[in-house]
N, C-alpha and C positions, 0 to 999 in steps of 0.2 A: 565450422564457422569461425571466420575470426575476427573478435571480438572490437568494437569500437569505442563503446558506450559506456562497459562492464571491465568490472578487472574480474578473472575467476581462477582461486586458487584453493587446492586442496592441502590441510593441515591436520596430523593426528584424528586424520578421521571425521575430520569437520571440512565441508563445502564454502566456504566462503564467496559469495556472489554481490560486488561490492559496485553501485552505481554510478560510474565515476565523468559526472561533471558537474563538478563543484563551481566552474562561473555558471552554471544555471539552479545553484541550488539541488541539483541532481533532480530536476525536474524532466521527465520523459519524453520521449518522441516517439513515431513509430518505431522507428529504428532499435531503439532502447528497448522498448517490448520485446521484437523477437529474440532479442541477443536475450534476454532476464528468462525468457520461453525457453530456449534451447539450454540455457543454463542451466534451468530446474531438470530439464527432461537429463540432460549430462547426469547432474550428481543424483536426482531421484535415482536412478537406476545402477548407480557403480554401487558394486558391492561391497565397496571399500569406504564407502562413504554410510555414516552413522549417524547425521545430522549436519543439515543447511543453515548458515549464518546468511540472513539478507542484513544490507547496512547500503549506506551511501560512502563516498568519496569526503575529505575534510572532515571539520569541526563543526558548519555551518547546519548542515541540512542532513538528515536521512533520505526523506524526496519532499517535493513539493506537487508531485500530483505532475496534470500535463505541461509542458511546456507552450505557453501562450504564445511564443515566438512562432510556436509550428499549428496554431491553434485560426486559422481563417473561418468559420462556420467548421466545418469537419476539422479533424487532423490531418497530418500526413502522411498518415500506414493504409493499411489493410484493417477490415473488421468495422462493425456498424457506424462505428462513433469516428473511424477513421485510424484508432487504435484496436489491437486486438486485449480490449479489457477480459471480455469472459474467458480468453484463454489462456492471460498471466491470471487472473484469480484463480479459475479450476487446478491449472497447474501445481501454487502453491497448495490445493487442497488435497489435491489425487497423489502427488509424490507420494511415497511410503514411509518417511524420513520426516522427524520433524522437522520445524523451521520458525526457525530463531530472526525475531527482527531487534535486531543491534541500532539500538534511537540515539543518537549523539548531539540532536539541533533538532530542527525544525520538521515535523511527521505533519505534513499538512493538508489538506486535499484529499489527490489521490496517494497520497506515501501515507495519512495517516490511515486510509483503506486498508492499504496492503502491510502496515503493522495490525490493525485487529485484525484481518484474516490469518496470518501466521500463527503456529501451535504458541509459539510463547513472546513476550515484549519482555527486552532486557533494557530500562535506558538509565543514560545519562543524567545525572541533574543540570545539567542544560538544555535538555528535549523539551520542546513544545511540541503541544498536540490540537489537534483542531480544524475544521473544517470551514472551506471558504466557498463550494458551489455557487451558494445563492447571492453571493457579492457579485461575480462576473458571470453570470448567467448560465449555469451547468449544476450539475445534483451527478449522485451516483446511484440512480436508483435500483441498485438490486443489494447486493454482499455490503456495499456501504452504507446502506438506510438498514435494512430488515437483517441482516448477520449483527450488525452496531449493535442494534436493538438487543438482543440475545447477550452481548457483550455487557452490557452497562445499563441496560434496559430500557426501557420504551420512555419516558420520561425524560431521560438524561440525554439517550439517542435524537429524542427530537429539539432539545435545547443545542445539541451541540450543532445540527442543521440549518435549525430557524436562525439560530443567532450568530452563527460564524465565530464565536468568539474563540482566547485561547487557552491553552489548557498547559500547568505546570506539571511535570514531571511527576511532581506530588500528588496533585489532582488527578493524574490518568492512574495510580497509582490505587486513589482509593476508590474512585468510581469502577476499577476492574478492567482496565483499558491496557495495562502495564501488567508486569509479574513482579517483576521489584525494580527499583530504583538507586543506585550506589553513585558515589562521588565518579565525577568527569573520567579523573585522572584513574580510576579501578576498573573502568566499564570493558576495557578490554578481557581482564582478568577475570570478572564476574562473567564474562561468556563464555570462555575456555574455559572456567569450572563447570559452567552445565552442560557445555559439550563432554566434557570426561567423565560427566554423571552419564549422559545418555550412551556414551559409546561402551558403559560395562552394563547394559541391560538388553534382555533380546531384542533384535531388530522384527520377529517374525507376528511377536508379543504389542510390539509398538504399533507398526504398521497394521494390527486387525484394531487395537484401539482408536486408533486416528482413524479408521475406516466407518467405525462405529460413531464416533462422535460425529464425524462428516453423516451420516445417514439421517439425521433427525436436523438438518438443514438443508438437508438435499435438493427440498423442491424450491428454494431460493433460488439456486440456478436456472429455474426458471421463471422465476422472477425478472431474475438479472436479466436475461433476455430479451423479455417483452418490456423491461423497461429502458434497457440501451437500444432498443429500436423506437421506442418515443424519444429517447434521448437528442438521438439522428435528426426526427424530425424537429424537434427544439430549435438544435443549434443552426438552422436554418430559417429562422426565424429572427425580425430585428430587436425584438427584447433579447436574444440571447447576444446577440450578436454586440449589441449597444455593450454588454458586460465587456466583452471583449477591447471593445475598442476603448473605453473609458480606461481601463487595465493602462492598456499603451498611452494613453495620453495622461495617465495620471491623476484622473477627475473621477468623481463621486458622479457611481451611473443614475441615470434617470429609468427606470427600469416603467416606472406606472405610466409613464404616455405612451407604452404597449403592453404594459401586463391584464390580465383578466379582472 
């Protein structure tokens, strides 16, 4: 495949899979799915590869979740929601390699999804973290509501849903959301040292760990299924849709002259 969306480079044993479009915030399209899909399926399996760095493109953003632009009621891929979500989550879980989410800006949406699903969060003290579904009419209900939860806990999981708000670098730090947190200008550095932690430790050792951990949230995947296919039917609905469209025009949606 060759890549559009994604920059993908292998260093000292580290995969680096970097989202690269920075004028959208490195927010996804379908398109951007499968390239991130075949990218894990790449380094998960080279035997030369010891551990997956995900990041985004710039200063700005890690991701911000879907791209609204590609966002009419459905997306514009493959897969229930119109993206293939269950099979970038599974993916980052099934590799055998951990996988590093390098937070530099903005984790928001679905990018801050895809940092709690990753084995570890290394950010920036310029990362914000924080979820926006219920502002423009969308939820992530499987790995992003109930794996959250597991993360930072049920409490904290559903504050960060009902309320859309944002979360400092520091804050995801101590609710369990982060691993650690180092100055802007170090974050590079602070990833290359725990790639060179993990590439002097067995890979055979890692991979039954991360297998084992994944096992006691297993049956969230199916979760995530049954709830990205209400999802589907959601965003064909005009409260969802209203999210949408207020998005683009820049107005404060009116969600209750269709919500339940």
């Amino acid at each position: 495949m060759t890549y559009e969306d994604i920059l993908y480079e292998v260093k000292d044993g580290a995969a680096w899979i970097t989202i690269n479009r920075p004028e959208k915030y490195n927010a996804f399209r379908g398109q951007t799915c499968e390239e991130l899909i075949h990218a894990f399926n790449k380094a998960g399996w080279d035997k030369s590869v010891g551990v997956i760095v995900l990041t985004g493109a710039g200063d700005k953003a890690f991701c911000t979740g879907g791209d609204q632009s590609a966002h009419e009621g459905q997306y514009d891929g493959r897969g229930t929601i119109g993206l293939p979500m269950e099979d970038l989550h599974s993916i980052i879980r099934d590799v055998p390699k951990p996988v590093i989410a390098r937070v530099q800006g903005f984790a928001i949406g679905g990018g801050n999804v895809l940092a709690t699903i990753c084995d570890f969060t290394i950010a920036g003290d310029k990362a914000v973290f924080g979820q926006v579904g219920p502002k423009v009419g969308s939820v992530d209900p499987g790995f992003g509501t109930a794996f959250l939860a597991r993360v930072v806990g049920e409490k904290k999981a559903r504050e960060i849903w009902y309320l859309c708000r944002r979360y400092s670098a520091q804050e995801a730090l101590d609710m369990g959301l982060a691993n650690t947190v180092v100055p802007h200008d170090q974050l590079d550095a602070e990833v290359e040292k725990w790639c060179a932690e993990i590439m002097e430790k067995s890979p055979t050792a890692i991979a039954l760990a991360k297998r084992s951990f994944n096992m006691d949230t297993e049956h969230q995947r199916g979760i995530a299924g049954l709830g990205m296919l209400g999802l589907s039917l959601y965003y064909d609905t005009d409260e969802s849709k209203e999210g949408g469209i207020a998005f683009k025009e820049k107005r404060k949606p009116d969600f209750r002259k269709f919500g339940m």
